[in-house]
PDB file of N, H, CA, C and O in Angstrom:
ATOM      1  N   UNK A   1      55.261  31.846 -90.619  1.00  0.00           N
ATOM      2  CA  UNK A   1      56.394  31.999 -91.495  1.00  0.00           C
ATOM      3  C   UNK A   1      57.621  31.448 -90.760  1.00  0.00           C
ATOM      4  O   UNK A   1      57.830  31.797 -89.598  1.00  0.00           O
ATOM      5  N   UNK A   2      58.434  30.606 -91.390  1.00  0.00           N
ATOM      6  H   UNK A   2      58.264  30.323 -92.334  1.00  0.00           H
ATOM      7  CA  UNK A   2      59.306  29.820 -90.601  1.00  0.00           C
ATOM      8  C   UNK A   2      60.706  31.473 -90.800  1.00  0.00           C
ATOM      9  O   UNK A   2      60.834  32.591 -91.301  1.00  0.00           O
ATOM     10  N   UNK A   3      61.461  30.342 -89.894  1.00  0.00           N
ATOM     11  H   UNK A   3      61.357  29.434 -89.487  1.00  0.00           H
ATOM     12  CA  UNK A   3      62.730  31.104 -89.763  1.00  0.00           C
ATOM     13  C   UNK A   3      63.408  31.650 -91.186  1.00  0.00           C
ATOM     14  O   UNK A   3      63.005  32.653 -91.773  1.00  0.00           O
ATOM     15  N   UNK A   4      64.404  30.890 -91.589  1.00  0.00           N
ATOM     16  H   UNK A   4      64.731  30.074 -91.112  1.00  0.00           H
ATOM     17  CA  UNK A   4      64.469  30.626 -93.056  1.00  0.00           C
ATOM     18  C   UNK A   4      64.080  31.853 -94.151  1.00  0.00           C
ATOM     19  O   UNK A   4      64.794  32.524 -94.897  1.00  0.00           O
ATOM     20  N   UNK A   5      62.386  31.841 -93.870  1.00  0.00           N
ATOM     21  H   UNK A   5      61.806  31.297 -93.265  1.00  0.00           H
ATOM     22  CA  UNK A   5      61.763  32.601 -94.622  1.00  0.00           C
ATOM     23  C   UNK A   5      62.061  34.307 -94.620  1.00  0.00           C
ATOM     24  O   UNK A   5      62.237  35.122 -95.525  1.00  0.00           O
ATOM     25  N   UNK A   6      62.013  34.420 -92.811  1.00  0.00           N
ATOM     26  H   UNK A   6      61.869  33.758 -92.076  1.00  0.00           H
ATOM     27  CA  UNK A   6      61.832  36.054 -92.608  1.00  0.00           C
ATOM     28  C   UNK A   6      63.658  36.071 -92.591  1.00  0.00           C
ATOM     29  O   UNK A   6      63.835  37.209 -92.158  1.00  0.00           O
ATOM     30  N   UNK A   7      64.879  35.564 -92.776  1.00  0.00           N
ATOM     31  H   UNK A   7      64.735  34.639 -93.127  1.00  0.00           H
ATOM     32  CA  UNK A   7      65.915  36.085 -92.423  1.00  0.00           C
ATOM     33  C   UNK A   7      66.154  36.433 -94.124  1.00  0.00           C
ATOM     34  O   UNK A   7      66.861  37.384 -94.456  1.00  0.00           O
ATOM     35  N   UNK A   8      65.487  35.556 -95.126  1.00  0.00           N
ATOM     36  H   UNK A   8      64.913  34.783 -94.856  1.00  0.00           H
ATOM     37  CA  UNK A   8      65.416  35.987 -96.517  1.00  0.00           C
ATOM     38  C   UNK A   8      65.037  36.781 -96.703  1.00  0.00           C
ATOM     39  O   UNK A   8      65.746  37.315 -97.556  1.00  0.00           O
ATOM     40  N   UNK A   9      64.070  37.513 -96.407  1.00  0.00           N
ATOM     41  H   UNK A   9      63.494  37.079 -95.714  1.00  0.00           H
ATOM     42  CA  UNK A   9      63.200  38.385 -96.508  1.00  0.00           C
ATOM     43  C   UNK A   9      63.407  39.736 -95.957  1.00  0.00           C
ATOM     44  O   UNK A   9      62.702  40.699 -96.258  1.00  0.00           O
ATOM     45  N   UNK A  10      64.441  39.772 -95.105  1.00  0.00           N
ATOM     46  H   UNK A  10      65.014  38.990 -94.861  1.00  0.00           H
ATOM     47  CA  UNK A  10      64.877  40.706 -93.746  1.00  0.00           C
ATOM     48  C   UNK A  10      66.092  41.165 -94.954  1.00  0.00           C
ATOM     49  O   UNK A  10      66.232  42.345 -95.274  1.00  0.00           O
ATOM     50  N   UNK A  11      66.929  40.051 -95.556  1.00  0.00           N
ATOM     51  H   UNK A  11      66.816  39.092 -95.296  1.00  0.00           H
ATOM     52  CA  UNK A  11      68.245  40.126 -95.777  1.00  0.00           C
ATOM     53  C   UNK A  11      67.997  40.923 -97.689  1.00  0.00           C
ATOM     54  O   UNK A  11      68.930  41.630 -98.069  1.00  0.00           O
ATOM     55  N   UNK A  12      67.101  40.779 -98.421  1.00  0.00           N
ATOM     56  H   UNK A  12      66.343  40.205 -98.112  1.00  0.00           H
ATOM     57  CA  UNK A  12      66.554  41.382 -99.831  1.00  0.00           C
ATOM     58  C   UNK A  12      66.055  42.792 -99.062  1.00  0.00           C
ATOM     59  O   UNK A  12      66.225  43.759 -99.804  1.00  0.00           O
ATOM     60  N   UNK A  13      65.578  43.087 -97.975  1.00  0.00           N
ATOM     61  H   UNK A  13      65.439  42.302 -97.372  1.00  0.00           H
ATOM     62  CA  UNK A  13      64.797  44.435 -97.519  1.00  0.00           C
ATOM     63  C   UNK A  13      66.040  45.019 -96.914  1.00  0.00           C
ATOM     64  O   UNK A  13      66.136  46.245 -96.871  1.00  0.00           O
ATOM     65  N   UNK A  14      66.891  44.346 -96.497  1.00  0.00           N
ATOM     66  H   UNK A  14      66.812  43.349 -96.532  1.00  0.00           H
ATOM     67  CA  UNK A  14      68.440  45.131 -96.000  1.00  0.00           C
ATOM     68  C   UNK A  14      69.076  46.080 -97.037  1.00  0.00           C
ATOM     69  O   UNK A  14      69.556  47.209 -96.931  1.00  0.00           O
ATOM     70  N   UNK A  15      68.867  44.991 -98.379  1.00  0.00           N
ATOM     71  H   UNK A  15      68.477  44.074 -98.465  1.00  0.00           H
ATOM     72  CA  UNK A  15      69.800  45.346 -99.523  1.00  0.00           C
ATOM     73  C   UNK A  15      69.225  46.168-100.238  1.00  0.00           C
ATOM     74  O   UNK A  15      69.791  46.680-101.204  1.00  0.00           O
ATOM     75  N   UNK A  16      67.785  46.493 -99.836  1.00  0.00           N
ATOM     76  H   UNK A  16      67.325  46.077 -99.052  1.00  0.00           H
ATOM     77  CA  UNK A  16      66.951  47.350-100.856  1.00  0.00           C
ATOM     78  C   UNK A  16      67.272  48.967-100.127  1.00  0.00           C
ATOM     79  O   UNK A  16      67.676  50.010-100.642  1.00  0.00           O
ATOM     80  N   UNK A  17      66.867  48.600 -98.631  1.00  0.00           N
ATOM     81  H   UNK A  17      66.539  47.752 -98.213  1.00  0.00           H
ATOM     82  CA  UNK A  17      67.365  49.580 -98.097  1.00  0.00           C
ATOM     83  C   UNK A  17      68.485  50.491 -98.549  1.00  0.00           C
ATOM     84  O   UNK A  17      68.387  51.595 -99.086  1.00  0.00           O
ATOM     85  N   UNK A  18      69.820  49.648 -98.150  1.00  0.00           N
ATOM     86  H   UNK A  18      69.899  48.751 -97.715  1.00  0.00           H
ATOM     87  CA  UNK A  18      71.007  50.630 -98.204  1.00  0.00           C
ATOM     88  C   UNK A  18      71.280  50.452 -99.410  1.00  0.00           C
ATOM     89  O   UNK A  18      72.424  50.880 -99.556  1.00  0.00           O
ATOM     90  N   UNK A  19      70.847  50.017-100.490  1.00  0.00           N
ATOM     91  H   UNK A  19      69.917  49.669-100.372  1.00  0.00           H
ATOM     92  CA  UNK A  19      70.921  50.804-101.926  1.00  0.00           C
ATOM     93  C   UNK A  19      69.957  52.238-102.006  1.00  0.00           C
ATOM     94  O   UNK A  19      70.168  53.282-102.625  1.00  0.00           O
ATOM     95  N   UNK A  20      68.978  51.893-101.243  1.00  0.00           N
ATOM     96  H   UNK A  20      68.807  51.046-100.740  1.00  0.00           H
ATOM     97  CA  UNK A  20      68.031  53.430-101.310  1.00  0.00           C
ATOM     98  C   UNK A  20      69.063  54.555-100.243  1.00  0.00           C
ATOM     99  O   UNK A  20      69.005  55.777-100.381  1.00  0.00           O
ATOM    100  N   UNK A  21      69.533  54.200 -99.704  1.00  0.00           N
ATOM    101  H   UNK A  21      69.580  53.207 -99.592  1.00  0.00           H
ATOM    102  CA  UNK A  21      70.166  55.242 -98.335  1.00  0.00           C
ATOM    103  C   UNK A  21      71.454  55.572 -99.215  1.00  0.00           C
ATOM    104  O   UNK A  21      71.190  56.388-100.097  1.00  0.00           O
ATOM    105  N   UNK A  22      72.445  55.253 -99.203  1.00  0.00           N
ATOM    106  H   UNK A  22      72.659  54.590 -98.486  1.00  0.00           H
ATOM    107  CA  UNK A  22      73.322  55.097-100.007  1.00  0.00           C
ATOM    108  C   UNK A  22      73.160  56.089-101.343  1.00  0.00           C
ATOM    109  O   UNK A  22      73.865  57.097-101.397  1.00  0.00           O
ATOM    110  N   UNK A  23      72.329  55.823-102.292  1.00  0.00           N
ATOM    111  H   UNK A  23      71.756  55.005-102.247  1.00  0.00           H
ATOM    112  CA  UNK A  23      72.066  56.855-103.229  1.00  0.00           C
ATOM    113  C   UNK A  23      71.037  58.203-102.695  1.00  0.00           C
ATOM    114  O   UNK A  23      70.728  59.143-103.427  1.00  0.00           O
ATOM    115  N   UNK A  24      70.599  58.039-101.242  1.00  0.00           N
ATOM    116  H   UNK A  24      70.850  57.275-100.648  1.00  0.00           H
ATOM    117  CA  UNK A  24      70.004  59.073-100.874  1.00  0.00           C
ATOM    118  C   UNK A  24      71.029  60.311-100.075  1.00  0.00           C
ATOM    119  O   UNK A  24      70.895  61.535-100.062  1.00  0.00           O
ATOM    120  N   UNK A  25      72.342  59.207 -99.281  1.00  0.00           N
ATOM    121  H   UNK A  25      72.451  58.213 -99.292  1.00  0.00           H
ATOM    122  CA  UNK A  25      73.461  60.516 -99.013  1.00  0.00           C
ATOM    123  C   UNK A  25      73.994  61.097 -99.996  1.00  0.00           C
ATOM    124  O   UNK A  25      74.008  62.281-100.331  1.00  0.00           O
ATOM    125  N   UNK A  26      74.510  60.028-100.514  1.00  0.00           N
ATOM    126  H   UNK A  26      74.499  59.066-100.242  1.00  0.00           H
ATOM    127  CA  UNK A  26      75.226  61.080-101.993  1.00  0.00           C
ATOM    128  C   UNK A  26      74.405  62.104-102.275  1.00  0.00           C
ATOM    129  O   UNK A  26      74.715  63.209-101.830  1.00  0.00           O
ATOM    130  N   UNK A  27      73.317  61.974-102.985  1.00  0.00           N
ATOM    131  H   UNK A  27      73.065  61.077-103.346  1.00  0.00           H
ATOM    132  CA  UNK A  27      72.411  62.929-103.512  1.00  0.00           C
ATOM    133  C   UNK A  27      72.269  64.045-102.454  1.00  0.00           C
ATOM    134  O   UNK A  27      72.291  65.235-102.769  1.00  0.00           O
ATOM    135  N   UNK A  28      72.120  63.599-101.161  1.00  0.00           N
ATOM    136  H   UNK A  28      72.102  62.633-100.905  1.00  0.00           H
ATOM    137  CA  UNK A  28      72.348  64.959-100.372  1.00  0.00           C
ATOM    138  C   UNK A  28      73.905  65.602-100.388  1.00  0.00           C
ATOM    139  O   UNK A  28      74.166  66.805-100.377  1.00  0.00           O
ATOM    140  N   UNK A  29      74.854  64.515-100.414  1.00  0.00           N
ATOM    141  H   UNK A  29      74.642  63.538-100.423  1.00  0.00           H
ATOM    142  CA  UNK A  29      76.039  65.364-100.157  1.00  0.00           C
ATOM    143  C   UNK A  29      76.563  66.431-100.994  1.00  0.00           C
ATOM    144  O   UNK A  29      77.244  67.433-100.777  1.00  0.00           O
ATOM    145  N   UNK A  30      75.891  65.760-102.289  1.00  0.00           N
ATOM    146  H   UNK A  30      75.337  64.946-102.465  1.00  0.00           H
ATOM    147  CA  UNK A  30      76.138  66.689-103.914  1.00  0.00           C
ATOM    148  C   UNK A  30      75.952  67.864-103.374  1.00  0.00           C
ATOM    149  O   UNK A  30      76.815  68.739-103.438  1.00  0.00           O
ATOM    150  N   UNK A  31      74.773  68.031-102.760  1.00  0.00           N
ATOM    151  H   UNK A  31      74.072  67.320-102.707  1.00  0.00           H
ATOM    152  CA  UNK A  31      74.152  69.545-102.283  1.00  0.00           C
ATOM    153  C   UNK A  31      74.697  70.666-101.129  1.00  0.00           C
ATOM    154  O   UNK A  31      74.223  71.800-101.058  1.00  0.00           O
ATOM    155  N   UNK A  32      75.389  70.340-100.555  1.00  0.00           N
ATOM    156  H   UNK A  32      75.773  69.419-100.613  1.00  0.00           H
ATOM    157  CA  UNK A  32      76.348  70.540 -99.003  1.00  0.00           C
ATOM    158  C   UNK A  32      77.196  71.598-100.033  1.00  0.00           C
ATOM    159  O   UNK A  32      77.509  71.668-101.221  1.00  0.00           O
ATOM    160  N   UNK A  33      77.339  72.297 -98.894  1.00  0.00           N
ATOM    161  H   UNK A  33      77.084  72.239 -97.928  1.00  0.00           H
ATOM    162  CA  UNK A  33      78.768  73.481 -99.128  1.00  0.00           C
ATOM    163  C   UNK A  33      79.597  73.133 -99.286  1.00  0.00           C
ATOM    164  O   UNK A  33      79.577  71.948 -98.951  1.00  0.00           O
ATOM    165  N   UNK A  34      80.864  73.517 -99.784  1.00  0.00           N
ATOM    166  H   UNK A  34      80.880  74.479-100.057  1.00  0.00           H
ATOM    167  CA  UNK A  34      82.083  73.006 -99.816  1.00  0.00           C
ATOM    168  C   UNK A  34      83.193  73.279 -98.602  1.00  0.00           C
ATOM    169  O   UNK A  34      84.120  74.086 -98.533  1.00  0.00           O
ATOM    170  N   UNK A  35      82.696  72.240 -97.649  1.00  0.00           N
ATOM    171  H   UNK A  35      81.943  71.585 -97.704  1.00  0.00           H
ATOM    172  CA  UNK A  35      83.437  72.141 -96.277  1.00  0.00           C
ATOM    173  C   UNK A  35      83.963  70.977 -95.863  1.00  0.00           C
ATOM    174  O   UNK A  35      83.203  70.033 -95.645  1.00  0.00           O
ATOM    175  N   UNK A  36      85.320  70.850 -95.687  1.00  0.00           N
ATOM    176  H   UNK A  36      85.937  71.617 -95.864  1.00  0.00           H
ATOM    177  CA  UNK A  36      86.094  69.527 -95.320  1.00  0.00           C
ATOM    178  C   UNK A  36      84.965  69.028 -93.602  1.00  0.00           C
ATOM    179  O   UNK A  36      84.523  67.901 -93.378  1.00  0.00           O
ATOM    180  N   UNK A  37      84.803  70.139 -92.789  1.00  0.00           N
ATOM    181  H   UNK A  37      85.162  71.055 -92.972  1.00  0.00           H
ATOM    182  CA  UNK A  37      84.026  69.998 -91.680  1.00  0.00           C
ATOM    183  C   UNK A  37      82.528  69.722 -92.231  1.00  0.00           C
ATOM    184  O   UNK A  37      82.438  68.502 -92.094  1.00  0.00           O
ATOM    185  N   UNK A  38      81.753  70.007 -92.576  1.00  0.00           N
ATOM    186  H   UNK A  38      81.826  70.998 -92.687  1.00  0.00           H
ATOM    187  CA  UNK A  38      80.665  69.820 -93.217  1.00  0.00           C
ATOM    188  C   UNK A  38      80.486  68.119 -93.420  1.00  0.00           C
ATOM    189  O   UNK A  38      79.906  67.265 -92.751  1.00  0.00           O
ATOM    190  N   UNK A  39      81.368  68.069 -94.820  1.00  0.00           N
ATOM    191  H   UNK A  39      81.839  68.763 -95.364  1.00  0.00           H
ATOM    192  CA  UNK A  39      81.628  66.652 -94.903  1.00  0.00           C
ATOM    193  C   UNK A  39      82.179  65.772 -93.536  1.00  0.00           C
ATOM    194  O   UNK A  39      81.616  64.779 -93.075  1.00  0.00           O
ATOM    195  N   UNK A  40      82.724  66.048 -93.309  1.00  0.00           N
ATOM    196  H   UNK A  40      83.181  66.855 -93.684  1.00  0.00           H
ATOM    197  CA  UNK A  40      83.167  64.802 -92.139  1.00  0.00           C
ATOM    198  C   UNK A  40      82.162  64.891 -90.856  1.00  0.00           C
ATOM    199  O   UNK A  40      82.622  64.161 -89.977  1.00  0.00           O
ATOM    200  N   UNK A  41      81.101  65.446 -90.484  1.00  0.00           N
ATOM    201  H   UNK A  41      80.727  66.039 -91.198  1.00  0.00           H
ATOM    202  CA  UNK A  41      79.958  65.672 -89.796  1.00  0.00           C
ATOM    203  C   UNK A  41      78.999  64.933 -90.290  1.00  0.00           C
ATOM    204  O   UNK A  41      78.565  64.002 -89.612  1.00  0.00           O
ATOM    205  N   UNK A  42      78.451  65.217 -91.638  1.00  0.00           N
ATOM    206  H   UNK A  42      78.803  65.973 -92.189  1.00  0.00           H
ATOM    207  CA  UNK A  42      77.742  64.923 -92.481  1.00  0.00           C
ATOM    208  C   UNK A  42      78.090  63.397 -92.682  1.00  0.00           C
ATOM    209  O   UNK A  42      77.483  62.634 -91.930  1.00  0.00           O
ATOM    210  N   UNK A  43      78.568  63.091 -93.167  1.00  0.00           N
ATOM    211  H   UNK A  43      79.061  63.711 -93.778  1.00  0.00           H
ATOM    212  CA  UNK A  43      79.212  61.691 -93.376  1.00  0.00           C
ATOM    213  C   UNK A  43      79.505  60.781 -92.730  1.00  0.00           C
ATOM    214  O   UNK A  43      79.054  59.647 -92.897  1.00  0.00           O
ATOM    215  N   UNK A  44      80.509  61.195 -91.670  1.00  0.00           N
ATOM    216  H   UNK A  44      80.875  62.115 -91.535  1.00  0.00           H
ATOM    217  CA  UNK A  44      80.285  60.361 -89.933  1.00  0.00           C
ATOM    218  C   UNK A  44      78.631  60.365 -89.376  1.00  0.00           C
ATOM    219  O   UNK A  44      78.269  59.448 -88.638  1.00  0.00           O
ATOM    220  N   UNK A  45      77.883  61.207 -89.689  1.00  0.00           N
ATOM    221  H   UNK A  45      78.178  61.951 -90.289  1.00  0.00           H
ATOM    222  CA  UNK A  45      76.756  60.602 -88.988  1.00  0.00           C
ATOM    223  C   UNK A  45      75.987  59.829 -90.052  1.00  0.00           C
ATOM    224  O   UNK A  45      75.158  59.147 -89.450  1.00  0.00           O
ATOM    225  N   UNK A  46      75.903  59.655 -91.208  1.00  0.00           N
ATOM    226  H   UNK A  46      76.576  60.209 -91.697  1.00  0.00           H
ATOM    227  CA  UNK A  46      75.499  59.091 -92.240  1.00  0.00           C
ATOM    228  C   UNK A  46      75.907  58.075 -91.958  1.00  0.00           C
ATOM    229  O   UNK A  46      75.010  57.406 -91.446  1.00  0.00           O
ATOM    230  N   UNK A  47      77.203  57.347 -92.036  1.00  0.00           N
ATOM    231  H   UNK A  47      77.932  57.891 -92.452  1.00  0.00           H
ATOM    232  CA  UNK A  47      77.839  56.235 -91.647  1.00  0.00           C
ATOM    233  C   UNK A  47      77.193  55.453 -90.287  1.00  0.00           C
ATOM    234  O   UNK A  47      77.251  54.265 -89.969  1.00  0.00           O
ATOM    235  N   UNK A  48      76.699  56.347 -89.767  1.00  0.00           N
ATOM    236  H   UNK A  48      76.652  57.312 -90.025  1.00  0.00           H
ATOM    237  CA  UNK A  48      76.630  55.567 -88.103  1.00  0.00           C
ATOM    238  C   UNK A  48      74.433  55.118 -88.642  1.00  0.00           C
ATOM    239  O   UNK A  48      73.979  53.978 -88.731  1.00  0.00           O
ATOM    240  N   UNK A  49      73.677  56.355 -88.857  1.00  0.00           N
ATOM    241  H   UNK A  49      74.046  57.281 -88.784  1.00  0.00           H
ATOM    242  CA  UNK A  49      72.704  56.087 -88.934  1.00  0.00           C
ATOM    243  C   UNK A  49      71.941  55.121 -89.825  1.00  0.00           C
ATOM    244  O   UNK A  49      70.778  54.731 -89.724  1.00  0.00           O
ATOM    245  N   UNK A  50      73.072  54.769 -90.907  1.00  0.00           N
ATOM    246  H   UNK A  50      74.017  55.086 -90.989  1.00  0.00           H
ATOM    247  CA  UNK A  50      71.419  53.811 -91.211  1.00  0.00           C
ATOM    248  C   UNK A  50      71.507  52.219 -90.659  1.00  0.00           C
ATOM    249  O   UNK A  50      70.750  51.316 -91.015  1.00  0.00           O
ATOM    250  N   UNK A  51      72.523  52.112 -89.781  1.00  0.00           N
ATOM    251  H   UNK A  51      73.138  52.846 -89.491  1.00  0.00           H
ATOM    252  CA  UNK A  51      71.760  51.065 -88.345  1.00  0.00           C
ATOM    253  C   UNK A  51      70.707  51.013 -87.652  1.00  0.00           C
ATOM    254  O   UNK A  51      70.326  50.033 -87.012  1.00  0.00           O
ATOM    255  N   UNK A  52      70.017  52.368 -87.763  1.00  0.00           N
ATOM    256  H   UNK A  52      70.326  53.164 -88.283  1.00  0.00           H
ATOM    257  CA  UNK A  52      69.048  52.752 -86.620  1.00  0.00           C
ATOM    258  C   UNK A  52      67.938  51.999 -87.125  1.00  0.00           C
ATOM    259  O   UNK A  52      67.376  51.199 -86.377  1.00  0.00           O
ATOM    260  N   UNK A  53      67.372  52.237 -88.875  1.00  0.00           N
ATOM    261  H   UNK A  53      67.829  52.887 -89.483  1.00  0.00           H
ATOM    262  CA  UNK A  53      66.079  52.048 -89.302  1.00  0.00           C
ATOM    263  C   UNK A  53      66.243  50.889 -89.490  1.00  0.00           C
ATOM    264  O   UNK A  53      65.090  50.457 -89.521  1.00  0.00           O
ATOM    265  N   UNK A  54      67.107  49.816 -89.685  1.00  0.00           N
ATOM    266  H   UNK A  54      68.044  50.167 -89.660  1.00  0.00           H
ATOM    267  CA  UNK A  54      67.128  48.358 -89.956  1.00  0.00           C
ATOM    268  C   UNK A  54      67.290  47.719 -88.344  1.00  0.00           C
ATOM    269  O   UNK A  54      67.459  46.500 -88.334  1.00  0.00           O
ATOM    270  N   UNK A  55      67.262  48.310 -87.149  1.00  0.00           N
ATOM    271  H   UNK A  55      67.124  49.301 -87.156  1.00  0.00           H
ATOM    272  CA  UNK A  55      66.946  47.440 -85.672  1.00  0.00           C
ATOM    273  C   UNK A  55      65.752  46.077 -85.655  1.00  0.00           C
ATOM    274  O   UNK A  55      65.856  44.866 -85.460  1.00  0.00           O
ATOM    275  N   UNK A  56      64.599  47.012 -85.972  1.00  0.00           N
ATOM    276  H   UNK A  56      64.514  47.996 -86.131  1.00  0.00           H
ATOM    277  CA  UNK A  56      63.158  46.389 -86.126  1.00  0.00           C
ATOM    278  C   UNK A  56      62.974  45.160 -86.990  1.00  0.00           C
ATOM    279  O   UNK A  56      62.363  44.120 -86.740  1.00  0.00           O
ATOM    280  N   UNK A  57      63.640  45.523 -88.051  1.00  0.00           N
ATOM    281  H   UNK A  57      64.136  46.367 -88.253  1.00  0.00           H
ATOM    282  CA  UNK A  57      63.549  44.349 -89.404  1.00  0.00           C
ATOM    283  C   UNK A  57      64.756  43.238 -88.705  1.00  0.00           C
ATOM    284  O   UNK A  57      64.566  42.023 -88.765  1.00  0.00           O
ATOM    285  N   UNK A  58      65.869  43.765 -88.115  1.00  0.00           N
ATOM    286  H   UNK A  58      66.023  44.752 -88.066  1.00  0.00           H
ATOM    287  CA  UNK A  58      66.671  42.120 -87.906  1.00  0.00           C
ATOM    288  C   UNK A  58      66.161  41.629 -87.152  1.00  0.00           C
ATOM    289  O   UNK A  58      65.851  40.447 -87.294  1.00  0.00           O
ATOM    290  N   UNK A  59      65.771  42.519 -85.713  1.00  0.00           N
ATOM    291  H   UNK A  59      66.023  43.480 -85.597  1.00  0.00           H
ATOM    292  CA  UNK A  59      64.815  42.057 -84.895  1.00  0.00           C
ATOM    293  C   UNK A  59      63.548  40.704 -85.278  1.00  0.00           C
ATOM    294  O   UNK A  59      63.407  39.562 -84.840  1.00  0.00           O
ATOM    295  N   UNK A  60      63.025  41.275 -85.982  1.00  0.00           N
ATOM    296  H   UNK A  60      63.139  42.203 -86.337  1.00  0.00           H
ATOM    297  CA  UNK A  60      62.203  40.878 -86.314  1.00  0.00           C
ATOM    298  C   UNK A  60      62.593  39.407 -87.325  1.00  0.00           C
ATOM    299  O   UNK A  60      61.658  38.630 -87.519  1.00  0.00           O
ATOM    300  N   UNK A  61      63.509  39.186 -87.733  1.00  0.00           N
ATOM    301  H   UNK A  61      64.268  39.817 -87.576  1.00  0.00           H
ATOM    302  CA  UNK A  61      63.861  38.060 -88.681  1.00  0.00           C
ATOM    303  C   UNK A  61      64.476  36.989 -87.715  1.00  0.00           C
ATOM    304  O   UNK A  61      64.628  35.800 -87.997  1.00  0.00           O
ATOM    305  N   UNK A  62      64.893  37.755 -86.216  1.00  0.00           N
ATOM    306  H   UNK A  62      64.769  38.721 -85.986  1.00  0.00           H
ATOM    307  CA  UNK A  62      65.274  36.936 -85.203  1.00  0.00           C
ATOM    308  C   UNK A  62      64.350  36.322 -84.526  1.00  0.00           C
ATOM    309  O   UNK A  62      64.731  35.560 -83.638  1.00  0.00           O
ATOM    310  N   UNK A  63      63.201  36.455 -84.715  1.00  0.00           N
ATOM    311  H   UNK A  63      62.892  37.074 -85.437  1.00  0.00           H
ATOM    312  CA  UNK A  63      62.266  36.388 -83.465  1.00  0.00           C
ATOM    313  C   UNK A  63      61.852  34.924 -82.933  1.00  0.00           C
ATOM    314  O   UNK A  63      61.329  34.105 -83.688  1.00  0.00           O
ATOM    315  N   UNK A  64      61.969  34.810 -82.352  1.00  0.00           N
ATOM    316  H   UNK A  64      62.395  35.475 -81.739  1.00  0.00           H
ATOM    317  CA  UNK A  64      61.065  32.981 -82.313  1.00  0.00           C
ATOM    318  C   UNK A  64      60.210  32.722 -82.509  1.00  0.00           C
ATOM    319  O   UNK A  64      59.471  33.703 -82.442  1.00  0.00           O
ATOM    320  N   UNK A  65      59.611  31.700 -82.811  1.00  0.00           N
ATOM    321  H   UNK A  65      60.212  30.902 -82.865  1.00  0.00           H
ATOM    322  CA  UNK A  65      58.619  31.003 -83.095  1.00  0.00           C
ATOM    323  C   UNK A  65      57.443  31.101 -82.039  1.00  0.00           C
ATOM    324  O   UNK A  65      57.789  32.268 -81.855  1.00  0.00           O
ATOM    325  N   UNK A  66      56.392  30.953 -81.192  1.00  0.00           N
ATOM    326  H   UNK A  66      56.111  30.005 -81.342  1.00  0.00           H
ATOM    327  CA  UNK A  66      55.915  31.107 -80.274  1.00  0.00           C
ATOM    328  C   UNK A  66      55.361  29.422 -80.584  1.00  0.00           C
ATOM    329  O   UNK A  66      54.630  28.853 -79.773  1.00  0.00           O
TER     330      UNK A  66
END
């Protein structure tokens, strides 16, 4: 699979992703107590984590050729 191919492919699985993550915080946040602290815990780490599960996939759209 050339280059080209997997950064297309990386970049539609990005967008599928954080449309799924994205409607998956909300839906949790709906549920949360009503705490200004809560939220800004909740949310700051939401914000930071869904970098973590997309490492592998850019990785991977980077990779070279062998």
């Amino acid at each position: 699979m050339g280059p080209r191919t997997r950064r297309l492919l990386a970049a539609i699985g990005t967008m599928a992703f954080l449309a799924f993550y994205v409607w998956a915080v909300v839906a949790i946040g709906d549920r949360l107590p009503e705490s200004m602290w809560i939220d800004l815990i909740f949310y700051g780490v939401a914000g930071i984590a869904w970098g973590i599960p997309l490492i592998p996939l850019l990785s991977w759209a980077e990779r070279e050729r062998k």
